[in-house]
N, C-alpha and C positions, 0 to 999 in steps of 0.2 A: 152601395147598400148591400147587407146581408142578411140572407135567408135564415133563418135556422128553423130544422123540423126535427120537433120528438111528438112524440105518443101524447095522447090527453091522456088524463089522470081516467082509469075505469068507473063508466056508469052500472048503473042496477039493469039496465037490457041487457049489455055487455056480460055481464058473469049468471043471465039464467040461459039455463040447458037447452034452450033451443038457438039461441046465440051461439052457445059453444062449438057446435058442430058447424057454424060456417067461419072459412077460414080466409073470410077479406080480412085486410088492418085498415084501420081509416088513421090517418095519420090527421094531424094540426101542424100547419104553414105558420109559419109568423114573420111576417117581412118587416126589417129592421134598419132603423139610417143611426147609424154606429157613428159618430163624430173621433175616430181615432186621434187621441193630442199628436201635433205635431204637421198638420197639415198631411202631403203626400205619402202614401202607402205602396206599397207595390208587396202583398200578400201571394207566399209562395207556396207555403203549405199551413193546413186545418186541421186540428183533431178536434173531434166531440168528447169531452170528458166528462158528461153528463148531459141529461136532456138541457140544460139552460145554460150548461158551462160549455165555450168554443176558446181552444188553445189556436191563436194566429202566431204567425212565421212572417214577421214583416220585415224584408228585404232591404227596404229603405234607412228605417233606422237601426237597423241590426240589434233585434231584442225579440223577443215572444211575449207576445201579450196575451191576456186571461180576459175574456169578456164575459160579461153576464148578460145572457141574452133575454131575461125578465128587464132588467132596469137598463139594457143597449149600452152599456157602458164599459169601460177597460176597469178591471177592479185588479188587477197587477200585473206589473212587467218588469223580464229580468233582462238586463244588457249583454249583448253579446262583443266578445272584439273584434268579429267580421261579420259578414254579412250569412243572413240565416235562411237555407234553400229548403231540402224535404224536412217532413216532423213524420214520425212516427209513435204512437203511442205501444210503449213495450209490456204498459199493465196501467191500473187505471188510476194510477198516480205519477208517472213518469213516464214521460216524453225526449226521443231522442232526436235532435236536431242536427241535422249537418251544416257547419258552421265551417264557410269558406270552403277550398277544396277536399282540405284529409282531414278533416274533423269532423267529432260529433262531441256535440254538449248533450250530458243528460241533463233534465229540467224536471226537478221533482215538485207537483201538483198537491198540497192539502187545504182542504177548504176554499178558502179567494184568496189563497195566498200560494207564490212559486219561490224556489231558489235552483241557482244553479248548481248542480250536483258536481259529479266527475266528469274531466274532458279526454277524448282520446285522439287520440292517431293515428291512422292507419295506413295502410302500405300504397294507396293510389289514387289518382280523383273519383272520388263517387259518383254513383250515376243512379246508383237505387241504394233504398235502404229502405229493412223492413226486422221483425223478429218474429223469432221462433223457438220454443220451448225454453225460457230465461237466455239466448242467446242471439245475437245480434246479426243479420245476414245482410252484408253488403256486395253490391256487384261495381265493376270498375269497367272501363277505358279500353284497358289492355290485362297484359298477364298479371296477378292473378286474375280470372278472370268474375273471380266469386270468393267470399273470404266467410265464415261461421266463424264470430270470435265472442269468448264471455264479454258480461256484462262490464267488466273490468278492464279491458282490452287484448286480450290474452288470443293468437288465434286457434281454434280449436282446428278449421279444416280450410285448403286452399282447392281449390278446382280451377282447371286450367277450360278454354271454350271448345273440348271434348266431354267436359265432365269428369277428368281423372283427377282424381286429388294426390 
């Protein structure tokens, strides 16, 4: 089963001025029994691409599926040729996926609809990935022990685990 939580839509209490000045959020729960096709899952990473849209990282069948979390349902998924560990969202249409050990699939998001974008390679097994400012920051294993490289896969900086680049 999955959870997904966004915001309600703002009520009329919510935006008069005496509202305004307190600064709880009250969030909405909504617990979900998602029937993934294909039987067994084994879900390794999640992005939220919108309050009702959840990008899955399912391990099992090596593909990333697009759920709607209104109708609980997979509304598209694109195949990967190995198996798919962290997701990262690098902007709020594209998602980077590590895909086996030295890759990353990008996964471009519009509407209920994904394709697989550009795949890259990189110099070691990953161990994190994340981005920052249009570029991609991966950490490894061993030496390098950190890589900045464009969206492209081009590497902009290497650091060693002193931090010298």
């Amino acid at each position: 089963m999955l959870i997904c939580t966004g915001l309600p839509p703002p009520t009329p209490a919510s935006t008069s001025s005496a509202a305004s000045t307190d600064q709880t959020e009250v969030r909405l729960k909504r617990q979900l029994d998602i029937q993934l096709p294909g039987g067994m899952c084994h879900i390794e990473g999640l992005a939220v691409v919108s309050p009702d849209m959840l990008l899955v990282s399912n391990y099992t069948k090596r593909c990333v599926q697009l759920l709607d979390c209104l109708k609980g349902k997979v509304v598209s998924e694109v195949q990967l040729h190995d198996e798919s560990w962290r997701m990262y969202l690098t902007d709020r249409n594209t998602a980077a996926v590590k895909v086996g050990y030295k890759k990353i699939q990008m996964i471009k998001v519009k509407d209920k609809t994904m394709t697989n974008g550009r795949e890259l390679t990189v110099s070691g097994t990953i161990y994190g990935l994340t981005s920052s400012r249009n570029s991609l920051v991966v950490s490894y294993g061993s030496q390098p022990w950190l890589e900045v490289i464009s969206m492209d896969g081009k590497v902009l900086h290497q650091f060693d685990k002193s931090g010298k680049s």
